[in-house]
N, C-alpha and C positions, 0 to 999 in steps of 0.2 A: 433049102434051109441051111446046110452047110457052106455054100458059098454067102449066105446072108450074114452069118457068126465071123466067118473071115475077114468080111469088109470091113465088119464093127469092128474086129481086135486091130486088123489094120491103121482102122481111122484113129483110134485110142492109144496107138503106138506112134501116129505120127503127131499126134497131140502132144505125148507126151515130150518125144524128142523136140518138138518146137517149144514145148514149155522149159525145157531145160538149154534149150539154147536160148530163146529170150532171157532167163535168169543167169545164167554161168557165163556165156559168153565173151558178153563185154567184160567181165572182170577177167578173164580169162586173156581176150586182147590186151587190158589195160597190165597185166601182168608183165605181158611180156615185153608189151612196150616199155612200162620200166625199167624192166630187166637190162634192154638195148641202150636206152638212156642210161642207165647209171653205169654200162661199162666204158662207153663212150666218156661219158664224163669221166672217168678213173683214168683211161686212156688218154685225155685230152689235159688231164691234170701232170700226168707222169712226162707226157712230152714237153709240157710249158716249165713242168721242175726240172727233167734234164737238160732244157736249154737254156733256163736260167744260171744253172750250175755250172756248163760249158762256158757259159758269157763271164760270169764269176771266178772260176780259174784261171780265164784269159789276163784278166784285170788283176786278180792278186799277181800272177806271174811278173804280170807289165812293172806291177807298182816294187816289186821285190829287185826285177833288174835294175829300175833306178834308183833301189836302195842300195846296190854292191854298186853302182857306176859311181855312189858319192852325192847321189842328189836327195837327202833325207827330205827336204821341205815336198820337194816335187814326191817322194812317194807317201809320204804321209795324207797330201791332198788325193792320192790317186788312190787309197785307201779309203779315202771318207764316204764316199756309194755306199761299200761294202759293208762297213760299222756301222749305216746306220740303217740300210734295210734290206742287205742281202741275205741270202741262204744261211740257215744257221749257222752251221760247219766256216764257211768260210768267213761270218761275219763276225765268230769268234777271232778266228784266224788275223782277221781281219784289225781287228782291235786290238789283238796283241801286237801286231808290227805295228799300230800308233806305237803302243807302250813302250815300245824297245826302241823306237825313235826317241819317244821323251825320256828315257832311262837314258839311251845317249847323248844326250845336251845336259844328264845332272837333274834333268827335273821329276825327279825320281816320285813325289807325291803326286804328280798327272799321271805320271808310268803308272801306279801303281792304283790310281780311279780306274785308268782302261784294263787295266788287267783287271779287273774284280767286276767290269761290266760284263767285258768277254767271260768270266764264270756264269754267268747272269744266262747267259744265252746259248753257252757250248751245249750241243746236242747229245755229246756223251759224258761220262763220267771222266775219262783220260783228259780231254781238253779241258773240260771245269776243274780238274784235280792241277792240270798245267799253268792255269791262267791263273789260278791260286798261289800256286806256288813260287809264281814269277811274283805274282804282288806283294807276297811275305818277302821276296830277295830284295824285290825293288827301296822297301824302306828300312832292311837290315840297319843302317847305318844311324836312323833317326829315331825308331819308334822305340816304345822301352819296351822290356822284357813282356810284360804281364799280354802286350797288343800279339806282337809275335808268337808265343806259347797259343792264344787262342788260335791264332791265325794258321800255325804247322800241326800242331796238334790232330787235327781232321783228318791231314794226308797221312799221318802213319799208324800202321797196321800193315796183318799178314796180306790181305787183299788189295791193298793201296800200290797203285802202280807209279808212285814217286817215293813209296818208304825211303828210301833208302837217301835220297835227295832232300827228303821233308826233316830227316834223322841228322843230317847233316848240318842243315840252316840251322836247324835248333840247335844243336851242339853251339854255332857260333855267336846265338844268340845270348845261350848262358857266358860264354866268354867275355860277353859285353857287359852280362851284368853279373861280371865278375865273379860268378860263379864256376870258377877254373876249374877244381876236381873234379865237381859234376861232369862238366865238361870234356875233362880230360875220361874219365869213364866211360863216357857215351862214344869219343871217337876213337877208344881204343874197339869197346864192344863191335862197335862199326864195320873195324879196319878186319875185324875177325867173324863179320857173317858173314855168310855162304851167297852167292852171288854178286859181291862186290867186285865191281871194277877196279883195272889194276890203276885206272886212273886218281880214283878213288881213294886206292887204299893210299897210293902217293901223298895226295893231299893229308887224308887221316894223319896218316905216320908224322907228316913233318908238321901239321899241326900240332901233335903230342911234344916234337921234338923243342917247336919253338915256346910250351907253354913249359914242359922241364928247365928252359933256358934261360926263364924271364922274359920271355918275346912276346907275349901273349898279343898284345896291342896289335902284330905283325901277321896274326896269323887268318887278315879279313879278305887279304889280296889272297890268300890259297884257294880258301873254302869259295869265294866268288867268282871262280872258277869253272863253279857247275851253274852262273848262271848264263845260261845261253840265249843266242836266239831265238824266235817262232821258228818252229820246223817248215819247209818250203811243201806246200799242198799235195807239189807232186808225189811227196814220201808219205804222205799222209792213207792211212787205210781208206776206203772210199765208205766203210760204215760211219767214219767219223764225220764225214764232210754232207751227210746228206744224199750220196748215192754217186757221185764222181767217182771217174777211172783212173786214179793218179798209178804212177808209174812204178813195179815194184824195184826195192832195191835197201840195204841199211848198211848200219854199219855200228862202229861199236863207239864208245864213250867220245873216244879221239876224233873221230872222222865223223861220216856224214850224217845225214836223219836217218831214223829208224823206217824201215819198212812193212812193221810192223807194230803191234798195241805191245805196248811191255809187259814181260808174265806177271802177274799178280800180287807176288810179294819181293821180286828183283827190282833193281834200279834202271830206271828207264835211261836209255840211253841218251847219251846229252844231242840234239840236236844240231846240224850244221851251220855254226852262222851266216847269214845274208850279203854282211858287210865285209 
Protein backbone atom coordinates (compact mmCIF):
# COMPACT_ATOMS: atom_id res chain seq x y z
CA UNK A 1 0.00 0.00 0.00
CA UNK A 2 2.75 2.23 0.79
CA UNK A 3 4.73 1.75 -2.23
CA UNK A 4 1.31 2.13 -4.12
CA UNK A 5 0.82 6.08 -2.39
CA UNK A 6 4.45 6.66 -3.54
CA UNK A 7 4.01 6.02 -7.23
CA UNK A 8 0.92 8.08 -7.19
CA UNK A 9 2.74 11.16 -5.49
CA UNK A 10 5.46 10.39 -7.84
CA UNK A 11 3.50 10.26 -11.00
CA UNK A 12 1.76 13.71 -9.72
CA UNK A 13 4.98 15.27 -9.34
CA UNK A 14 6.20 14.38 -12.49
CA UNK A 15 3.07 15.81 -14.05
CA UNK A 16 3.32 18.57 -12.41
CA UNK A 17 6.93 19.39 -13.42
CA UNK A 18 5.99 18.62 -17.01
CA UNK A 19 3.14 20.91 -16.80
CA UNK A 20 5.20 23.76 -15.74
CA UNK A 21 7.83 23.12 -18.13
CA UNK A 22 5.24 22.86 -21.05
CA UNK A 23 3.92 26.38 -19.69
CA UNK A 24 7.13 28.36 -18.40
CA UNK A 25 9.46 27.05 -20.63
CA UNK A 26 9.32 28.39 -23.74
CA UNK A 27 8.89 31.86 -22.38
CA UNK A 28 11.63 31.20 -20.40
CA UNK A 29 13.93 30.36 -23.65
CA UNK A 30 12.28 33.10 -25.43
CA UNK A 31 13.49 35.36 -22.59
CA UNK A 32 16.74 34.72 -22.83
CA UNK A 33 17.02 34.65 -26.28
CA UNK A 34 16.04 38.16 -26.17
CA UNK A 35 18.02 39.02 -23.74
CA UNK A 36 21.14 37.62 -26.29
CA UNK A 37 19.74 39.43 -29.03
CA UNK A 38 19.22 42.74 -27.67
CA UNK A 39 22.87 42.71 -26.33
CA UNK A 40 24.17 41.74 -29.55
CA UNK A 41 22.30 44.23 -31.07
CA UNK A 42 23.51 47.15 -28.52
CA UNK A 43 26.93 45.73 -29.13
CA UNK A 44 26.58 45.61 -32.80
CA UNK A 45 25.25 49.22 -32.77
CA UNK A 46 28.09 50.69 -30.46
CA UNK A 47 30.89 49.14 -32.93
CA UNK A 48 29.05 50.55 -36.27
CA UNK A 49 28.79 54.13 -34.03
CA UNK A 50 32.45 53.94 -33.08
CA UNK A 51 33.53 53.28 -36.55
CA UNK A 52 31.53 55.61 -38.09
CA UNK A 53 33.03 58.26 -35.66
CA UNK A 54 36.67 56.84 -36.53
CA UNK A 55 35.75 57.33 -40.39
CA UNK A 56 34.32 60.86 -39.30
CA UNK A 57 37.38 62.36 -37.61
CA UNK A 58 39.52 60.96 -40.33
CA UNK A 59 37.67 63.27 -42.84
CA UNK A 60 37.13 66.31 -40.72
CA UNK A 61 40.94 66.08 -40.05
CA UNK A 62 41.61 65.62 -43.90
CA UNK A 63 39.15 68.43 -44.84
CA UNK A 64 40.74 70.98 -41.82
CA UNK A 65 44.48 70.17 -43.35
CA UNK A 66 43.31 71.56 -46.53
CA UNK A 67 41.89 74.34 -44.90
CA UNK A 68 45.42 75.49 -43.22
CA UNK A 69 47.21 74.23 -46.81
CA UNK A 70 45.02 77.22 -48.41
CA UNK A 71 42.67 75.16 -50.18
CA UNK A 72 39.14 76.61 -48.72
CA UNK A 73 36.93 75.29 -51.82
CA UNK A 74 38.53 71.79 -51.69
CA UNK A 75 37.71 71.62 -47.85
CA UNK A 76 34.61 72.92 -47.85
CA UNK A 77 33.53 69.96 -50.56
CA UNK A 78 35.53 67.56 -48.16
CA UNK A 79 33.15 68.85 -45.36
CA UNK A 80 29.90 68.21 -47.32
CA UNK A 81 29.49 64.16 -46.13
CA UNK A 82 29.75 65.21 -42.87
CA UNK A 83 27.04 68.30 -42.78
CA UNK A 84 24.74 66.49 -44.25
CA UNK A 85 24.67 62.99 -42.45
CA UNK A 86 27.38 62.40 -40.22
CA UNK A 87 27.68 61.76 -36.55
CA UNK A 88 26.05 64.50 -34.68
CA UNK A 89 29.27 65.90 -32.91
CA UNK A 90 31.15 66.11 -35.92
CA UNK A 91 28.35 67.00 -38.38
CA UNK A 92 27.91 70.00 -36.17
CA UNK A 93 31.64 70.49 -36.42
CA UNK A 94 31.32 69.89 -39.56
CA UNK A 95 29.02 72.68 -40.68
CA UNK A 96 30.62 75.12 -38.75
CA UNK A 97 33.92 74.92 -40.75
CA UNK A 98 31.36 75.42 -43.94
CA UNK A 99 30.60 78.72 -41.88
CA UNK A 100 34.00 79.91 -41.27
CA UNK A 101 34.77 79.29 -44.96
CA UNK A 102 31.84 81.47 -46.08
CA UNK A 103 32.61 83.93 -43.15
CA UNK A 104 36.09 83.98 -44.96
CA UNK A 105 35.02 84.96 -48.53
CA UNK A 106 32.62 87.98 -46.66
CA UNK A 107 29.62 85.80 -47.19
CA UNK A 108 28.76 86.28 -43.91
CA UNK A 109 24.80 85.56 -44.27
CA UNK A 110 25.54 81.71 -45.56
CA UNK A 111 28.18 81.74 -42.63
CA UNK A 112 25.67 82.49 -40.53
CA UNK A 113 22.58 79.89 -42.20
CA UNK A 114 25.39 77.07 -41.36
CA UNK A 115 26.20 78.12 -38.26
CA UNK A 116 22.42 78.21 -36.85
CA UNK A 117 22.01 74.65 -38.66
CA UNK A 118 25.03 73.36 -36.92
CA UNK A 119 22.92 74.59 -33.55
CA UNK A 120 20.21 72.55 -34.97
CA UNK A 121 22.00 69.27 -34.64
CA UNK A 122 25.01 69.80 -31.97
CA UNK A 123 24.57 67.06 -29.48
CA UNK A 124 25.43 69.12 -26.50
CA UNK A 125 24.78 72.33 -25.12
CA UNK A 126 28.53 73.85 -25.46
CA UNK A 127 28.55 73.20 -29.39
CA UNK A 128 24.69 74.59 -29.87
CA UNK A 129 25.73 77.67 -27.41
CA UNK A 130 29.07 77.81 -30.14
CA UNK A 131 27.42 77.46 -33.35
CA UNK A 132 25.18 80.26 -32.01
CA UNK A 133 27.32 82.29 -31.11
CA UNK A 134 29.44 82.20 -34.19
CA UNK A 135 26.13 83.05 -36.15
CA UNK A 136 25.41 86.28 -33.86
CA UNK A 137 29.38 87.26 -34.78
CA UNK A 138 28.96 86.27 -38.24
CA UNK A 139 26.19 89.07 -39.17
CA UNK A 140 27.54 91.58 -36.28
CA UNK A 141 28.19 94.04 -39.05
CA UNK A 142 24.63 93.88 -40.91
CA UNK A 143 21.84 92.87 -38.82
CA UNK A 144 20.18 95.59 -36.59
CA UNK A 145 20.30 95.72 -32.87
CA UNK A 146 16.71 94.26 -31.93
CA UNK A 147 17.97 90.48 -34.42
CA UNK A 148 21.29 90.39 -32.34
CA UNK A 149 19.89 91.07 -28.63
CA UNK A 150 17.60 88.15 -29.43
CA UNK A 151 20.08 86.19 -30.91
CA UNK A 152 23.14 86.75 -27.60
CA UNK A 153 20.81 87.12 -25.14
CA UNK A 154 20.25 83.16 -24.63
CA UNK A 155 24.16 82.61 -24.27
CA UNK A 156 24.46 84.79 -21.16
CA UNK A 157 23.98 83.81 -17.79
CA UNK A 158 25.76 82.23 -14.78
CA UNK A 159 25.76 78.77 -16.38
CA UNK A 160 26.41 79.77 -20.04
CA UNK A 161 29.68 78.59 -21.17
CA UNK A 162 30.24 81.63 -23.61
CA UNK A 163 28.90 84.38 -21.01
CA UNK A 164 31.42 86.08 -21.09
CA UNK A 165 31.98 86.07 -25.23
CA UNK A 166 27.97 86.41 -25.71
CA UNK A 167 28.47 89.77 -22.98
CA UNK A 168 31.02 90.96 -25.21
CA UNK A 169 29.24 90.82 -28.85
CA UNK A 170 26.48 92.47 -27.28
CA UNK A 171 28.42 95.19 -25.81
CA UNK A 172 29.35 95.79 -29.66
CA UNK A 173 26.26 95.34 -30.89
CA UNK A 174 24.95 98.37 -28.78
CA UNK A 175 27.86 100.28 -30.13
CA UNK A 176 26.43 99.91 -33.46
CA UNK A 177 23.30 101.05 -32.43
CA UNK A 178 24.85 103.69 -30.97
CA UNK A 179 23.98 103.09 -27.79
CA UNK A 180 27.69 103.96 -26.56
CA UNK A 181 27.25 104.43 -22.64
CA UNK A 182 25.32 101.32 -22.50
CA UNK A 183 27.95 100.18 -23.91
CA UNK A 184 30.52 101.57 -22.51
CA UNK A 185 29.14 100.06 -18.91
CA UNK A 186 28.72 96.73 -19.92
CA UNK A 187 32.58 96.56 -21.26
CA UNK A 188 33.84 98.12 -18.39
CA UNK A 189 31.56 95.71 -16.04
CA UNK A 190 33.20 92.96 -18.27
CA UNK A 191 36.82 93.99 -18.05
CA UNK A 192 36.00 93.73 -14.12
CA UNK A 193 34.49 90.01 -13.79
CA UNK A 194 36.10 87.43 -12.24
CA UNK A 195 37.26 85.09 -14.88
CA UNK A 196 38.15 87.14 -17.58
CA UNK A 197 40.87 86.69 -19.83
CA UNK A 198 43.68 88.90 -19.98
CA UNK A 199 42.92 88.79 -23.61
CA UNK A 200 39.82 89.94 -23.02
CA UNK A 201 40.29 92.46 -20.65
CA UNK A 202 42.70 93.94 -23.59
CA UNK A 203 40.25 94.29 -25.90
CA UNK A 204 37.54 95.57 -23.02
CA UNK A 205 39.92 98.42 -21.99
CA UNK A 206 40.85 99.71 -25.29
CA UNK A 207 37.32 99.45 -26.43
CA UNK A 208 36.41 101.77 -23.47
CA UNK A 209 39.53 103.77 -24.59
CA UNK A 210 38.38 104.25 -28.17
CA UNK A 211 34.65 105.14 -27.30
CA UNK A 212 36.14 107.97 -24.60
CA UNK A 213 37.99 109.16 -27.83
CA UNK A 214 35.36 109.49 -30.25
CA UNK A 215 36.59 106.24 -31.93
CA UNK A 216 33.67 104.24 -31.34
CA UNK A 217 33.10 103.32 -35.24
CA UNK A 218 36.89 101.59 -34.73
CA UNK A 219 36.17 99.63 -31.95
CA UNK A 220 34.63 96.39 -34.40
CA UNK A 221 38.24 95.23 -35.44
CA UNK A 222 38.93 94.79 -31.43
CA UNK A 223 35.87 93.12 -30.18
CA UNK A 224 36.05 90.59 -33.59
CA UNK A 225 38.76 89.43 -32.28
CA UNK A 226 36.99 86.71 -30.25
CA UNK A 227 35.65 85.57 -33.14
CA UNK A 228 37.46 82.37 -34.05
CA UNK A 229 37.67 79.34 -35.71
CA UNK A 230 35.70 75.82 -35.26
CA UNK A 231 37.88 74.18 -32.67
CA UNK A 232 39.98 71.09 -34.40
CA UNK A 233 37.97 67.63 -33.13
CA UNK A 234 40.98 66.45 -31.85
CA UNK A 235 40.56 69.11 -28.62
CA UNK A 236 37.20 68.48 -28.60
CA UNK A 237 35.95 66.42 -25.22
CA UNK A 238 34.75 63.02 -26.74
CA UNK A 239 31.20 63.59 -24.75
CA UNK A 240 30.82 66.32 -27.29
CA UNK A 241 31.49 64.58 -30.48
CA UNK A 242 29.31 61.39 -29.74
CA UNK A 243 31.92 59.09 -28.16
CA UNK A 244 35.38 59.77 -30.07
CA UNK A 245 38.82 59.72 -28.41
CA UNK A 246 40.30 63.12 -29.53
CA UNK A 247 43.55 63.97 -27.92
CA UNK A 248 43.89 65.78 -24.50
CA UNK A 249 45.47 69.05 -24.50
CA UNK A 250 44.38 73.27 -24.20
CA UNK A 251 45.27 76.30 -23.84
CA UNK A 252 44.14 79.53 -23.03
CA UNK A 253 42.54 82.60 -25.03
CA UNK A 254 45.76 83.27 -27.02
CA UNK A 255 46.84 79.74 -28.07
CA UNK A 256 45.26 76.62 -28.96
CA UNK A 257 41.59 74.78 -28.31
CA UNK A 258 40.54 74.07 -25.31
CA UNK A 259 40.89 70.55 -24.02
CA UNK A 260 38.31 70.87 -22.05
CA UNK A 261 34.12 71.90 -21.70
CA UNK A 262 34.47 75.65 -20.35
CA UNK A 263 33.47 76.07 -16.53
CA UNK A 264 29.99 77.40 -16.52
CA UNK A 265 29.92 80.82 -15.86
CA UNK A 266 33.84 81.59 -17.37
CA UNK A 267 34.71 82.64 -20.88
CA UNK A 268 35.42 79.70 -22.97
CA UNK A 269 38.43 79.77 -24.43
CA UNK A 270 38.81 81.23 -27.88
CA UNK A 271 39.77 78.23 -30.01
CA UNK A 272 42.71 77.73 -32.41
CA UNK A 273 42.41 78.83 -35.86
CA UNK A 274 42.61 76.24 -38.96
CA UNK A 275 43.90 78.82 -41.18
Amino acid sequence: MVDFVEEVEERLRAERYANFANRWLPLIVAAIVAIVIGWLGVWGWRTWQDRNIGKASITYDSAMNELASGDSTGAFTALAPLAKDGPAGYRALALMGQADIRSMADKESEAAGLYDQAAKVAPSPILRDLARLRAAQAIMDTAPYAQLQARLQPLIGERKPFDLLAREALAMAKIKAGKLQEARGDLNALSLTLGVSPAMRQRTQAAIQLIDSGQAAAVGAIVHQAATMTPSAANIPPELLGGAAPKAGGADESGGAPGEAPPPSGEAPAPAPQS
